[in-house]
Biopython code that builds the backbone (N, CA, C, O; Angstrom):
import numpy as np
from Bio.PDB.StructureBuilder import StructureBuilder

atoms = [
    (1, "UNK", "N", (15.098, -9.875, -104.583)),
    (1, "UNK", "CA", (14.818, -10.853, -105.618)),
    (1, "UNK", "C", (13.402, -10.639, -106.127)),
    (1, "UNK", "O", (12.473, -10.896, -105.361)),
    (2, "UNK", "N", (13.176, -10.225, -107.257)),
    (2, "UNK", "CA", (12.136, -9.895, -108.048)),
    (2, "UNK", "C", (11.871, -10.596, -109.242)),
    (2, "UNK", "O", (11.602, -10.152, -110.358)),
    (3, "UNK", "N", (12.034, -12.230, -108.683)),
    (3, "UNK", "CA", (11.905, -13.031, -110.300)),
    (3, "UNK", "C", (11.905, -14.599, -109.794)),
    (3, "UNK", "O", (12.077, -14.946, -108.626)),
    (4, "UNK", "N", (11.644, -15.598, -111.072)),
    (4, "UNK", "CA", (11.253, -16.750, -110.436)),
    (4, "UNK", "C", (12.221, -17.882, -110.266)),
    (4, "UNK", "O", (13.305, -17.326, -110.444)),
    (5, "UNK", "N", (12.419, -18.940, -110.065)),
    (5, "UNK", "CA", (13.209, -20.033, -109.893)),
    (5, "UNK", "C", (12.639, -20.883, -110.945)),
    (5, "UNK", "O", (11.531, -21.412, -110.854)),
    (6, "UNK", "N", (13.594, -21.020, -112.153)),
    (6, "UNK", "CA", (13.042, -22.156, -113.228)),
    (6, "UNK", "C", (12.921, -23.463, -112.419)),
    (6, "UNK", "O", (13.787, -24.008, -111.735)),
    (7, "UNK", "N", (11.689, -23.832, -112.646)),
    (7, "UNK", "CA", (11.564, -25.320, -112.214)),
    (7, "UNK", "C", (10.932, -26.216, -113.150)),
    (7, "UNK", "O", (10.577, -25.690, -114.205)),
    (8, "UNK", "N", (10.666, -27.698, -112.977)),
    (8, "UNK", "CA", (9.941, -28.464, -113.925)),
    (8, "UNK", "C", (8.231, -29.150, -113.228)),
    (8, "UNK", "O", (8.291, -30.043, -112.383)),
    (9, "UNK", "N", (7.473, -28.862, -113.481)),
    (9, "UNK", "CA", (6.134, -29.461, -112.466)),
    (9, "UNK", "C", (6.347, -30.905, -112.475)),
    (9, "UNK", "O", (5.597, -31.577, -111.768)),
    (10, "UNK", "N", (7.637, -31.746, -113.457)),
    (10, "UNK", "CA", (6.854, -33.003, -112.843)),
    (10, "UNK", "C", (7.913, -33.071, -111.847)),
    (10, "UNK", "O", (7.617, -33.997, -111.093)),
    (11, "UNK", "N", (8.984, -32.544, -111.492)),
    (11, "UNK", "CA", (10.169, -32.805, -110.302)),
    (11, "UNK", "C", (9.050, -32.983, -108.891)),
    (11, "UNK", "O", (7.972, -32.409, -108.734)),
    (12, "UNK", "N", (9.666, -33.882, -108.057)),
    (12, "UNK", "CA", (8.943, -34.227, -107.031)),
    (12, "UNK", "C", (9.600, -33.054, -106.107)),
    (12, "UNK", "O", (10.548, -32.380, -106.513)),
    (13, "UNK", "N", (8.918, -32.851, -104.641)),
    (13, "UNK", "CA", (9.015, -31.568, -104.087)),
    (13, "UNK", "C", (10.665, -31.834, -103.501)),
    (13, "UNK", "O", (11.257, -30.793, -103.217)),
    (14, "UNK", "N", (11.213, -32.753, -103.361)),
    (14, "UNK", "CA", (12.480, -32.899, -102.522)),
    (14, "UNK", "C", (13.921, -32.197, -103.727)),
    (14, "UNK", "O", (14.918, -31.506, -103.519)),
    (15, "UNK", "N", (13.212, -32.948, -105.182)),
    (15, "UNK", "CA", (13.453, -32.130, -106.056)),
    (15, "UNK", "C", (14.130, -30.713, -106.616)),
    (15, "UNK", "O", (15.170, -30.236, -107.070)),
    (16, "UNK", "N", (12.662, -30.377, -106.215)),
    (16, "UNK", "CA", (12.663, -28.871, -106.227)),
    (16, "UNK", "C", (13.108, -27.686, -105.538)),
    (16, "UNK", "O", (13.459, -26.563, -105.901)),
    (17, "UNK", "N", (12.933, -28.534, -103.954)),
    (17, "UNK", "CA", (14.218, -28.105, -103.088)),
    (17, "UNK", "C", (15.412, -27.734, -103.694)),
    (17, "UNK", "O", (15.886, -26.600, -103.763)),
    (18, "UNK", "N", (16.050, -29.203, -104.305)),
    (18, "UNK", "CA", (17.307, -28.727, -104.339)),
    (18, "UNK", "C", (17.950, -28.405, -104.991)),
    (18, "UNK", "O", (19.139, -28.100, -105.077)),
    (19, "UNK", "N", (16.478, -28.507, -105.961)),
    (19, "UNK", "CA", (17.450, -27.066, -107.503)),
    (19, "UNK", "C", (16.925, -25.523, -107.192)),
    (19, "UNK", "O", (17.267, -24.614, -107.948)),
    (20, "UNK", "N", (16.104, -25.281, -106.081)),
    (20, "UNK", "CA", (16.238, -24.056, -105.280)),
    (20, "UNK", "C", (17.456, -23.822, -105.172)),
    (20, "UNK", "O", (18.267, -23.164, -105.823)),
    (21, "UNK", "N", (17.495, -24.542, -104.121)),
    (21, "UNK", "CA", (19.266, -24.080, -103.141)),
    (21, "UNK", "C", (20.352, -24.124, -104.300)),
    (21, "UNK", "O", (21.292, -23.334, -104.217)),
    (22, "UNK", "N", (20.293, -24.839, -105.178)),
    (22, "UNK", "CA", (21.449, -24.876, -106.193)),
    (22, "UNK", "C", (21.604, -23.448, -106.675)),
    (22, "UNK", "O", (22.711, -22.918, -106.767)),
    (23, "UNK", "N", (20.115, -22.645, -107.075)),
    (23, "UNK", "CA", (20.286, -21.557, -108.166)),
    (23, "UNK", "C", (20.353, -20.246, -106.888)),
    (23, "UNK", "O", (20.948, -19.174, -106.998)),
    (24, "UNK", "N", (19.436, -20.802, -105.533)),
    (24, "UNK", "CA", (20.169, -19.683, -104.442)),
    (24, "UNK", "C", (21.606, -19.406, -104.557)),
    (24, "UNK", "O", (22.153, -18.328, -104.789)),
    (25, "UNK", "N", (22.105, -20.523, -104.363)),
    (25, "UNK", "CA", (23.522, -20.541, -104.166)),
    (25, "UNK", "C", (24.662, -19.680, -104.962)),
    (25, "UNK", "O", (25.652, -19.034, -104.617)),
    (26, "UNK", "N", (23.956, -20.030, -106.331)),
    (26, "UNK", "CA", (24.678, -19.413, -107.432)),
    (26, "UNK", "C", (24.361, -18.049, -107.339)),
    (26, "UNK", "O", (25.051, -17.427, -108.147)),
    (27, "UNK", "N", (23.407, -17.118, -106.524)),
    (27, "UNK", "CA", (22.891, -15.917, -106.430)),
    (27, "UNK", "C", (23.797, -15.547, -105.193)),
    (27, "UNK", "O", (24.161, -14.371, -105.206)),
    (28, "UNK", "N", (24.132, -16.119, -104.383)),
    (28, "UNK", "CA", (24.952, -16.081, -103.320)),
    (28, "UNK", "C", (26.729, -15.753, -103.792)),
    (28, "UNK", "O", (27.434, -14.821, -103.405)),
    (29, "UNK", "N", (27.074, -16.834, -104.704)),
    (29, "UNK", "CA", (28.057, -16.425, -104.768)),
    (29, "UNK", "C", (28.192, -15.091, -105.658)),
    (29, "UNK", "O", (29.333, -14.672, -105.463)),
    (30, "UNK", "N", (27.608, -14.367, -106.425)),
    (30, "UNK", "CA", (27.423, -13.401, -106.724)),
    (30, "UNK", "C", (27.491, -12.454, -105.637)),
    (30, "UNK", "O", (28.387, -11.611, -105.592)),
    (31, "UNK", "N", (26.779, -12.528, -104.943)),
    (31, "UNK", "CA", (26.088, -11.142, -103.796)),
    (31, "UNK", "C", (27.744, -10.998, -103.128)),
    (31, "UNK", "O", (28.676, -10.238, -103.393)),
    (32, "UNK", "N", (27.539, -12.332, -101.966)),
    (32, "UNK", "CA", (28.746, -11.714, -101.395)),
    (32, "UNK", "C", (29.554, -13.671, -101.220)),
    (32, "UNK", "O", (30.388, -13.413, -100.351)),
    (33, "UNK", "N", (29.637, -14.349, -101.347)),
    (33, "UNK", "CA", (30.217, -15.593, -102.258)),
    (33, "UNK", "C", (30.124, -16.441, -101.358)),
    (33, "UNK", "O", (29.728, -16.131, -100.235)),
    (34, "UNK", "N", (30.515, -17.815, -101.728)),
    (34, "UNK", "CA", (29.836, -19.104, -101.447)),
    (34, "UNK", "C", (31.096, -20.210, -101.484)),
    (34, "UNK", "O", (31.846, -20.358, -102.449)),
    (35, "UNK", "N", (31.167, -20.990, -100.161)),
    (35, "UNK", "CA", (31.786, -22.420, -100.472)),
    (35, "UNK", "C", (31.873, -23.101, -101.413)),
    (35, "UNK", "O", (30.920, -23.691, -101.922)),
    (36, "UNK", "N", (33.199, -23.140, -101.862)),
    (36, "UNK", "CA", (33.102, -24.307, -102.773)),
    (36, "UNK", "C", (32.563, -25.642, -103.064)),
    (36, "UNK", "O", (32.270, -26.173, -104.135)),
    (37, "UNK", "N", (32.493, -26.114, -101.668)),
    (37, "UNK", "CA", (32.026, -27.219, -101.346)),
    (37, "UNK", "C", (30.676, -27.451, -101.070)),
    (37, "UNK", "O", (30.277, -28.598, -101.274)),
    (38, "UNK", "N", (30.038, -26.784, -100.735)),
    (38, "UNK", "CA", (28.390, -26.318, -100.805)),
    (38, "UNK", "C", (27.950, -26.233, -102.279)),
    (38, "UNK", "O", (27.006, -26.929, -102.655)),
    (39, "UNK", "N", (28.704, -25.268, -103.276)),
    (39, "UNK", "CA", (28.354, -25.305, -104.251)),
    (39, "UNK", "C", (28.864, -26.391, -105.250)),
    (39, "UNK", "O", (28.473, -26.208, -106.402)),
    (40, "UNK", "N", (29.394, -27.122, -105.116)),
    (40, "UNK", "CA", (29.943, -28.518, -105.626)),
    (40, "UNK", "C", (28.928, -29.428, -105.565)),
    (40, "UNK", "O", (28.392, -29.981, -106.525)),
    (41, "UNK", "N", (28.620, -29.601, -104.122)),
    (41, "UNK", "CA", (27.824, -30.469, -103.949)),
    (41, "UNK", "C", (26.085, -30.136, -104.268)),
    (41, "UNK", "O", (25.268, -30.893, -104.793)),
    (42, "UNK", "N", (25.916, -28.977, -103.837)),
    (42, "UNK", "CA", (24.441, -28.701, -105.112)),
    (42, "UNK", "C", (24.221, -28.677, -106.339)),
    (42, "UNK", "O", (23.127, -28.901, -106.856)),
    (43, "UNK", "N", (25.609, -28.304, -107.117)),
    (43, "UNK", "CA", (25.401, -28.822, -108.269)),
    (43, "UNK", "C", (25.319, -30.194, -108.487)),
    (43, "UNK", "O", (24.274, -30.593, -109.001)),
    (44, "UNK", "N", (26.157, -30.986, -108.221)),
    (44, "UNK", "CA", (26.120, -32.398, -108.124)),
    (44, "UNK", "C", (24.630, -33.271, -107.998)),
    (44, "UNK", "O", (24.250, -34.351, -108.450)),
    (45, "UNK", "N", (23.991, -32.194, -107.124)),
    (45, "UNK", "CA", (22.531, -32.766, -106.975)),
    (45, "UNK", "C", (21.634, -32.306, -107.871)),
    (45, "UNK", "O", (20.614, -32.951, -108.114)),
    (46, "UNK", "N", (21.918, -31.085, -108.492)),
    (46, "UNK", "CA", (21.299, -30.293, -109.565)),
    (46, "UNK", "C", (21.344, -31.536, -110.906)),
    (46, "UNK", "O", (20.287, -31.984, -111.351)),
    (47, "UNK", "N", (22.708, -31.992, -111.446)),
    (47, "UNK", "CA", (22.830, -32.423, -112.131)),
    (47, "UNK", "C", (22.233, -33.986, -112.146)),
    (47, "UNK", "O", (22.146, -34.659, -113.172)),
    (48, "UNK", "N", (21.859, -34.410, -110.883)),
    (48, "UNK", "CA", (21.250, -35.789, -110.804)),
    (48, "UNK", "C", (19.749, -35.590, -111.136)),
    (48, "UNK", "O", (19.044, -36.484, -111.603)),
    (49, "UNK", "N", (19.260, -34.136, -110.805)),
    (49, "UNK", "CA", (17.724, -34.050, -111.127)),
    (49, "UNK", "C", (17.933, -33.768, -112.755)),
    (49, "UNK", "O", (17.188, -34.396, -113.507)),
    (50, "UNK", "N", (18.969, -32.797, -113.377)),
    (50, "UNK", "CA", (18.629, -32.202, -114.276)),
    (50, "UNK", "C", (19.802, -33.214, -115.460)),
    (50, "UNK", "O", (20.524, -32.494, -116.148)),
    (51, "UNK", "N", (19.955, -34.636, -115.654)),
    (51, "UNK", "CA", (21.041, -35.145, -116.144)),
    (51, "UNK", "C", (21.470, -34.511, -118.040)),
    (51, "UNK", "O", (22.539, -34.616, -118.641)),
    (52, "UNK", "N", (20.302, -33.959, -118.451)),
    (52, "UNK", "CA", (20.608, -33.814, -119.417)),
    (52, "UNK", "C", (21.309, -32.286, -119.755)),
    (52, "UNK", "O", (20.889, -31.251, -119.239)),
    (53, "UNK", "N", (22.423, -32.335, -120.691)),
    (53, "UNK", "CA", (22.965, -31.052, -120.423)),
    (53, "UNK", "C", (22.199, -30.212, -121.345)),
    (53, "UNK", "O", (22.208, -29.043, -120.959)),
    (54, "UNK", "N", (21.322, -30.449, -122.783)),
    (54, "UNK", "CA", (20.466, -29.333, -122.802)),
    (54, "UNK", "C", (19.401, -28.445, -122.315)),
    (54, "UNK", "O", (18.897, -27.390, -122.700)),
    (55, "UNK", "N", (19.233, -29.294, -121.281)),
    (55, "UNK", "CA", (17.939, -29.263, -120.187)),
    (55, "UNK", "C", (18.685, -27.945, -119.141)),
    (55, "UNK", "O", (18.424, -26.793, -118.795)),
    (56, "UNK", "N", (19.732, -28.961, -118.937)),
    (56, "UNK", "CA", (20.250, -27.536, -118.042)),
    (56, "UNK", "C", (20.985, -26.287, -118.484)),
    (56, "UNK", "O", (21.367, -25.329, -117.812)),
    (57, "UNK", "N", (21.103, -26.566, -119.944)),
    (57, "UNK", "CA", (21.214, -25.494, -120.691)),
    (57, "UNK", "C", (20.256, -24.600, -120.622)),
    (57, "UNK", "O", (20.622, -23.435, -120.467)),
    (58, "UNK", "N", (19.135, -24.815, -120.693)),
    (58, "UNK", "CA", (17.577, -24.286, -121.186)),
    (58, "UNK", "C", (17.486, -23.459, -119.772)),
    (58, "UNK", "O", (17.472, -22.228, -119.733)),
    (59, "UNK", "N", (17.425, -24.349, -118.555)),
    (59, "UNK", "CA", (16.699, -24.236, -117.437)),
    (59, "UNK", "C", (18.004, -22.833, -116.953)),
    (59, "UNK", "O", (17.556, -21.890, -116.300)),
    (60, "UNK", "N", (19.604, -22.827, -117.347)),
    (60, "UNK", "CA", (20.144, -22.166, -117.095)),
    (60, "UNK", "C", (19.552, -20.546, -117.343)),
    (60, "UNK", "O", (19.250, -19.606, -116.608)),
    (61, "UNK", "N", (19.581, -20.835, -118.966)),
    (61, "UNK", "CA", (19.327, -19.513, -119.507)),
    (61, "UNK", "C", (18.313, -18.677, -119.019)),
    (61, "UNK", "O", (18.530, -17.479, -118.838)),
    (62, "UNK", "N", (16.937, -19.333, -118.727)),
    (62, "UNK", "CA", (16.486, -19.020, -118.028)),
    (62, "UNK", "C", (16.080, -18.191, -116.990)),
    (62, "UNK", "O", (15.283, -17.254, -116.932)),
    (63, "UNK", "N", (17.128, -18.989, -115.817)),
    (63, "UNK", "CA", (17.626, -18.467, -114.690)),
    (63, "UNK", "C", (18.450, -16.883, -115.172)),
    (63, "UNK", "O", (18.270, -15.833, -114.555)),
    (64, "UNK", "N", (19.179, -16.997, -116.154)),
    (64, "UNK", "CA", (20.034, -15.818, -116.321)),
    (64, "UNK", "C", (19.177, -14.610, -116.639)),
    (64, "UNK", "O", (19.055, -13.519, -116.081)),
    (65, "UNK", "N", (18.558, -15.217, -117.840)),
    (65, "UNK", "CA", (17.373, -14.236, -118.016)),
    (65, "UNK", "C", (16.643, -13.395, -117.226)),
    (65, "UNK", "O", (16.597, -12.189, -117.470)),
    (66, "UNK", "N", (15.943, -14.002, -116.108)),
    (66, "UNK", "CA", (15.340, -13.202, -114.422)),
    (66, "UNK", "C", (16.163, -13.016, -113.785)),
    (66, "UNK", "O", (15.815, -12.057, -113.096)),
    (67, "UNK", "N", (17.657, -13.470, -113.358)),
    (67, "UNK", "CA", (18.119, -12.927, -112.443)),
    (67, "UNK", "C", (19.417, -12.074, -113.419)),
    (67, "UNK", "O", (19.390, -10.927, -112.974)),
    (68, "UNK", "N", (20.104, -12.116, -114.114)),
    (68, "UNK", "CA", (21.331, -11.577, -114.739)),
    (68, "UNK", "C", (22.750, -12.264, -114.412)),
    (68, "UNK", "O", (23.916, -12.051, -114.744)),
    (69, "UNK", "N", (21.814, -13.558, -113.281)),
    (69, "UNK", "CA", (23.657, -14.368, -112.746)),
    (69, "UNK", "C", (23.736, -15.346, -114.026)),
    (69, "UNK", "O", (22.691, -15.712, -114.565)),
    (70, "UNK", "N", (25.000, -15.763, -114.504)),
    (70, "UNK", "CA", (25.084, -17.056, -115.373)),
    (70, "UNK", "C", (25.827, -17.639, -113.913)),
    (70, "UNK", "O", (26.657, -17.278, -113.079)),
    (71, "UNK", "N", (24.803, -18.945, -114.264)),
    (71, "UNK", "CA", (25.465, -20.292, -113.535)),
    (71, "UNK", "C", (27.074, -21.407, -114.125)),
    (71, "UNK", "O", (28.002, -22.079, -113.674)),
    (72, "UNK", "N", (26.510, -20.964, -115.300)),
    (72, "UNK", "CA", (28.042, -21.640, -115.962)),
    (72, "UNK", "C", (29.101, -21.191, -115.920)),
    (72, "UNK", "O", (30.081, -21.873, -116.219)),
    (73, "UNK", "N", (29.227, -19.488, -115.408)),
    (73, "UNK", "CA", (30.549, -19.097, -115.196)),
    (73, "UNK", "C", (31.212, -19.260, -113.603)),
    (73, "UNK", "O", (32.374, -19.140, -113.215)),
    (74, "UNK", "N", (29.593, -19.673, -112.665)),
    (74, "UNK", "CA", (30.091, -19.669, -110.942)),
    (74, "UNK", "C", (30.424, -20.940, -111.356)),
    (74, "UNK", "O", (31.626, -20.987, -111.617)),
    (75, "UNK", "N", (29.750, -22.196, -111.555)),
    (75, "UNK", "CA", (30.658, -23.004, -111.892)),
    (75, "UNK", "C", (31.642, -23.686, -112.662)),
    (75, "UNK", "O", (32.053, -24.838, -112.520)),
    (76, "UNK", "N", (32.022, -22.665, -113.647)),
    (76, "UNK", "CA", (33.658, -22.603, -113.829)),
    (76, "UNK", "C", (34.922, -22.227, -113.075)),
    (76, "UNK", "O", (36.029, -22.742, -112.912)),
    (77, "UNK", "N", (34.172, -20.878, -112.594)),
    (77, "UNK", "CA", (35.159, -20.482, -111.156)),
    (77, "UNK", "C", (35.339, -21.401, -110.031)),
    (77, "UNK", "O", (36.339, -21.515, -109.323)),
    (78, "UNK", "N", (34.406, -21.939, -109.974)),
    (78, "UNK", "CA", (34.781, -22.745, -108.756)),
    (78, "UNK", "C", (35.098, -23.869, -109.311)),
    (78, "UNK", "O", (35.650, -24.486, -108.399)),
    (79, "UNK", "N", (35.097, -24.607, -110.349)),
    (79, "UNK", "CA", (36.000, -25.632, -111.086)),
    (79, "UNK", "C", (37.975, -25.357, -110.938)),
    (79, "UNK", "O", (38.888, -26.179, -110.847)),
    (80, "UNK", "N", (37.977, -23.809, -110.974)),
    (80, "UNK", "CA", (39.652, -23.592, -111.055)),
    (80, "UNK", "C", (40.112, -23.481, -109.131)),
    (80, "UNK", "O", (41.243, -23.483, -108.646)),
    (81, "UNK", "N", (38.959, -23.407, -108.512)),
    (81, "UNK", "CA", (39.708, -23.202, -107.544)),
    (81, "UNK", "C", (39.742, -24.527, -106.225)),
    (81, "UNK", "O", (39.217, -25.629, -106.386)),
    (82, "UNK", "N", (40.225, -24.245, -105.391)),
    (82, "UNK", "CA", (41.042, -25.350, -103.900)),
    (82, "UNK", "C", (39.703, -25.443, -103.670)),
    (82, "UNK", "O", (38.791, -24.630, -103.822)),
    (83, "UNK", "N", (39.743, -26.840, -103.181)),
    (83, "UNK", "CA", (38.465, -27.323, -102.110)),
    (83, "UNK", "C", (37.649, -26.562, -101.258)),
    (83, "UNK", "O", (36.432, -26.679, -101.115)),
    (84, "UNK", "N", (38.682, -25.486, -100.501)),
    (84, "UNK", "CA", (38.099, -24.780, -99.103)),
    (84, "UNK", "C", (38.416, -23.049, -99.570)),
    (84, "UNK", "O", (38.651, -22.024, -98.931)),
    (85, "UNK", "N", (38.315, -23.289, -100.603)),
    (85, "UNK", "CA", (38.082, -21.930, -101.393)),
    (85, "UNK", "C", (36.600, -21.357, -101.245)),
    (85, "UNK", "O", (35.710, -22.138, -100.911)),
    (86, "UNK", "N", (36.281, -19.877, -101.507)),
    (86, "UNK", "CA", (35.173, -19.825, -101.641)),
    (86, "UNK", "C", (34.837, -18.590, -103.018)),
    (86, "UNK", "O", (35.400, -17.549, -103.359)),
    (87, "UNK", "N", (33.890, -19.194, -103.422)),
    (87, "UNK", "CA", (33.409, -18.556, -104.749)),
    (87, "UNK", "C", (32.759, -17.371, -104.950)),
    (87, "UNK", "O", (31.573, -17.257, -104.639)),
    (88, "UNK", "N", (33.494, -16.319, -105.513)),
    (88, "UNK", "CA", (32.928, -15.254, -105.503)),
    (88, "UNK", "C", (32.682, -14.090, -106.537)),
    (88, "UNK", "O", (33.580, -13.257, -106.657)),
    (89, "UNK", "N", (31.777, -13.991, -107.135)),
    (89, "UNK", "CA", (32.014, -13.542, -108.619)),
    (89, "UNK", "C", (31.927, -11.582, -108.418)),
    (89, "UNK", "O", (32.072, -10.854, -109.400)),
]
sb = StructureBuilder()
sb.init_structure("model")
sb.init_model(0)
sb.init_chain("A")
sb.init_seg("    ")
for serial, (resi, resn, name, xyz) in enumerate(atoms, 1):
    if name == "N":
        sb.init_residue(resn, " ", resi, " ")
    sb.init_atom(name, np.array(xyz, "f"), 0.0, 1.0, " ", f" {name:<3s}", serial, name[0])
structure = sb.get_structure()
């Protein structure tokens, strides 16, 4: 990993945590893939820090930009699949 984690300076550090692990995650299911349910639930928390969807539009692209993963397609895939599925792009 040779690039940064979009973040916002005013997110408080518990925050920032867990839109870490959210955009890890999404790098994970790429590499070699990821719980559905792990990644459900970080997004879920992603989306409580980040409620607005152009925001996480922005903050997505971003992310795609330095790393080459899109987040909107791991979580589409894992939108079509079973609970105890795991996500793997």
């Amino acid at each position: 990993m040779n690039y940064s984690y979009p973040i916002d300076e005013t997110w408080a550090t518990e925050e920032i945590v867990d839109v870490v692990n959210y955009f890890s995650l999404i790098e994970k299911a790429y590499e070699k893939g990821v719980e559905k349910q792990d990644l459900v639930a970080a997004y879920n928390r992603y989306k409580e820090i980040v409620p607005s969807k152009s925001e996480e539009k922005q903050l997505d692209k971003k992310f795609e930009k330095q790393s080459g993963y899109v987040p909107f397609r791991v979580i589409k895939k894992a939108k079509e699949l079973s609970p105890r599925d795991i996500v793997k792009m």
